[in-house]
N, C-alpha and C positions, 0 to 999 in steps of 0.2 A: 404527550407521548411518554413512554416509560413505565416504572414502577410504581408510585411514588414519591413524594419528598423526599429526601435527602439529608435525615436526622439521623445525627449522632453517626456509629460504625456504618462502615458500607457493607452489605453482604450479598451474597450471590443470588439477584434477582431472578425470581422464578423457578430456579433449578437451571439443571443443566440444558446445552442445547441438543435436541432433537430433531431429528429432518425433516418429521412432522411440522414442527411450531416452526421451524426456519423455512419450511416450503408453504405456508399458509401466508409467509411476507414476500414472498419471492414472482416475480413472473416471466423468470428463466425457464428455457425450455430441457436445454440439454445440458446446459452446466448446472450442476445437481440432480441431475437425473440421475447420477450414481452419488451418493453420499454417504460419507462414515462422519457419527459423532461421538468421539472418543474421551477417555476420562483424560489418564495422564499417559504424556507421550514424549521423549527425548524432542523431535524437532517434527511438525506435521509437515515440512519439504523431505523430512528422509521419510517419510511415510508414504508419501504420494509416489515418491521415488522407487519404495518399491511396487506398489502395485501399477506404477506405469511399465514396470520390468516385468510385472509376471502379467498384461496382455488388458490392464483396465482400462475401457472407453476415453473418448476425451470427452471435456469438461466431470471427471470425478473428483470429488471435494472430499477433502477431510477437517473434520472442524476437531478442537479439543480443547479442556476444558483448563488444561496448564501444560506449558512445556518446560522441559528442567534444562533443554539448549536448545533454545529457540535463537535462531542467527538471523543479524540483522546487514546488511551492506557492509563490502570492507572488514569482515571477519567481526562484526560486531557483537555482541551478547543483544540481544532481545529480552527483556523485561517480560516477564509472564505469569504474573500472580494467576492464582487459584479462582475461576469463577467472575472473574472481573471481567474481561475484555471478548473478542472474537478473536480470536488466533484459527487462521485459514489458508489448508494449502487448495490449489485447483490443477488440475494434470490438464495439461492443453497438446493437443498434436499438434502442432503445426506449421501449416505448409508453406510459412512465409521463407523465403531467402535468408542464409545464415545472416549474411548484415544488415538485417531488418530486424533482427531479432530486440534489440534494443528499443525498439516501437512500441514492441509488448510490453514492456515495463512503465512505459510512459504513459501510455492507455491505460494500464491500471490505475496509475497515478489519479487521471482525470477522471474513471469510472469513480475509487474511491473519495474523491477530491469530492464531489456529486451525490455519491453516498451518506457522506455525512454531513453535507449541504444541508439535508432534509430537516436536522436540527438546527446545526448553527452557522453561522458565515464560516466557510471553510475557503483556506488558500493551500497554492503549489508551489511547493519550491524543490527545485530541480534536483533529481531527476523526477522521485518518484515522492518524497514526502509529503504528507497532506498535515497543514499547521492549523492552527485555534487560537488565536489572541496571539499568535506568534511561536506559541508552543507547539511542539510534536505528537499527532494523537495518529499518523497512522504512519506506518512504515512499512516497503516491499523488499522482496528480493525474488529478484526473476531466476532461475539459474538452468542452463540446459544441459540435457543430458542425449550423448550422441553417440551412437556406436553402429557399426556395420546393420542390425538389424532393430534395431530403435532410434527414432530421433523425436524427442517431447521438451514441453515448458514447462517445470513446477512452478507454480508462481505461490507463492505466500505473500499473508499478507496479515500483519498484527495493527488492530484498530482497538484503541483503549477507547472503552466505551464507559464502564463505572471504576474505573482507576483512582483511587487518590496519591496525591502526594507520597503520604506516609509507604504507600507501595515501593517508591523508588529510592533508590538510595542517592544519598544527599549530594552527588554531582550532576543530578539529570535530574532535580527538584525546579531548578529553574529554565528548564526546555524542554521538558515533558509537562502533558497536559491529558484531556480526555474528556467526551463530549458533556457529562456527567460534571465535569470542573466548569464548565463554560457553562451550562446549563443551571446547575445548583439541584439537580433532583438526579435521581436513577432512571435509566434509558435499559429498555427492553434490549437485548444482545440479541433474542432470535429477530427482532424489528432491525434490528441493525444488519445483521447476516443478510437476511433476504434482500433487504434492499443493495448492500453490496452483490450479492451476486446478480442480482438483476440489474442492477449500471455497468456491471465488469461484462456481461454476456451481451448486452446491448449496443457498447463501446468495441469492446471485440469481433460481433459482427458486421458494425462499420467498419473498421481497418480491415479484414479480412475483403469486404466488399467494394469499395471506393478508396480504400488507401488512407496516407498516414496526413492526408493535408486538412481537412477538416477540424481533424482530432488537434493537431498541431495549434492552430489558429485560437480556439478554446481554450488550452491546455495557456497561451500565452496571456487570454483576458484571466485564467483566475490564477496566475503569475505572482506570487509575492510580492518579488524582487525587481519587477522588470524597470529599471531606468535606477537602479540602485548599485553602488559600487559594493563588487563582492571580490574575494579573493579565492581561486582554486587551486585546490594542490593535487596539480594533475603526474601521473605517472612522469612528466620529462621536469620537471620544477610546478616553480609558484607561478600563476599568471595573476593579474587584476584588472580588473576596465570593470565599464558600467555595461550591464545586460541589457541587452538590445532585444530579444525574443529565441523564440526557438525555428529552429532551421526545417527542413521540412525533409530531413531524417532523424531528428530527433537533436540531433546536435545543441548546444546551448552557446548563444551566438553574443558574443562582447564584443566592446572597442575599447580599445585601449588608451592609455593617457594619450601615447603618440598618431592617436588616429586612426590606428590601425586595426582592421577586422579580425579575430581572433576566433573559430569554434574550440566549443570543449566538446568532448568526445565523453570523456571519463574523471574523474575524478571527485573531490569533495570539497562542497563547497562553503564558504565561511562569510555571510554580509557585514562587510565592515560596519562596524557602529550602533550593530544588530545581533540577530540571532544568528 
């Protein structure tokens, strides 16, 4: 699969994405049935954001081809070279209950976790990250937007597909990664796309249909960390214990040195002695 080998500079295989070439990998129905492929764009979640305000369907996508602030969890900067990756927002209605909503993020998680399975062994480590040899190739951010006469999901989602190294700057050289690194050749981006959106629509309308327990159970066999001591730094302090699986709200469920059961709700997580 992909471009070719993977000599010398990496360059932006194929050109850019098209909704064409990203709908001829896709076998979604209605997530991408509205889609925008844009060159360069501050952040494709502020993008979605407004055309879910001015009245655009759900499941509408916007893909681009670089962002200059692309945000990753926790106010993070998102890394977004030029032609390299799939950077994707998708506008979702939906009619799940406000404290469900964190379900959605985790289902992305496993959709993408799955998506890039199709290359290489891909794991999940909590919430929503999908790793590569241990490294970081896909990263979400769910974020909702709620007012008297709107209530939608933008969900984004940045998956480094031909990334090198040399892209990121030298403190995220050793925990960033990309299918393209683990591979050793270039990987088609609209191959990549379609298949993401067709695991994220497939996943989403399981949870929308039979609920978050299935997805749960899944989401804990391709687990990174599960039975590894990790440390969170959650909103009230530090917590640590060894990850025991995921809760069937999404929660991320430890026991602690004293025994004791522990969910994490929120926060960022750190595996001792690890990534």
């Amino acid at each position: 699969m992909g471009g070719g080998k993977w000599v010398g500079a990496v360059t932006a295989d194929s050109g850019p994405l098209t909704p064409e070439a990203v709908a001829a990998h896709s076998t979604a129905k209605w997530i991408g049935a509205q889609m925008h492929c844009l060159d360069a764009v501050d952040s494709t979640n502020t993008r979605v954001r407004e055309l879910g305000l001015n009245g655009a369907p759900d499941g509408t996508v916007v893909f681009a081809e670089e962002q200059s602030s692309g945000r990753g969890r926790l106010g993070r900067t998102w890394v977004s070279p030029r032609g390299r990756n799939v950077y994707a927002s998708i506008l979702l209605r939906s009619d799940l209950p406000a404290d469900q909503l964190s379900q959605i993020s985790l289902t992305a998680g496993l959709a993408a976790c799955e998506a890039v399975g199709q290359w290489c062994d891909a794991r999940l480590k909590w919430p929503n990250d999908v790793l590569v040899g241990g490294r970081k190739v896909v990263g979400i951010l769910a974020e909702l937007e709620s007012r008297s006469t709107e209530r939608f999901v933008v969900l984004g989602i940045g998956v480094n597909v031909n990334l090198q190294l040399s892209d990121l700057p030298p403190d995220l050289r050793d925990k960033a990664g990309s299918i393209a690194i683990a591979m050793g050749e270039l990987i088609s981006r609209s191959e990549v796309a379609g298949t993401l959106l067709s695991r994220i629509e497939a996943r989403y309308d399981e949870l929308r249909g039979v609920g978050f327990g299935r997805i749960a159970e899944e989401w804990g066999r391709r687990a990174e960390f599960v039975g590894k001591q990790i440390r969170v730094a959650e909103p009230g302090g530090i917590v640590e214990g060894e990850v025991v699986g995921l809760a069937s709200d999404g929660a991320l469920c430890l026991k602690r040195k004293d025994g004791q059961k522990h969910k994490v709700l929120a926060g960022d997580v750190t595996v001792l002695d690890g990534y």
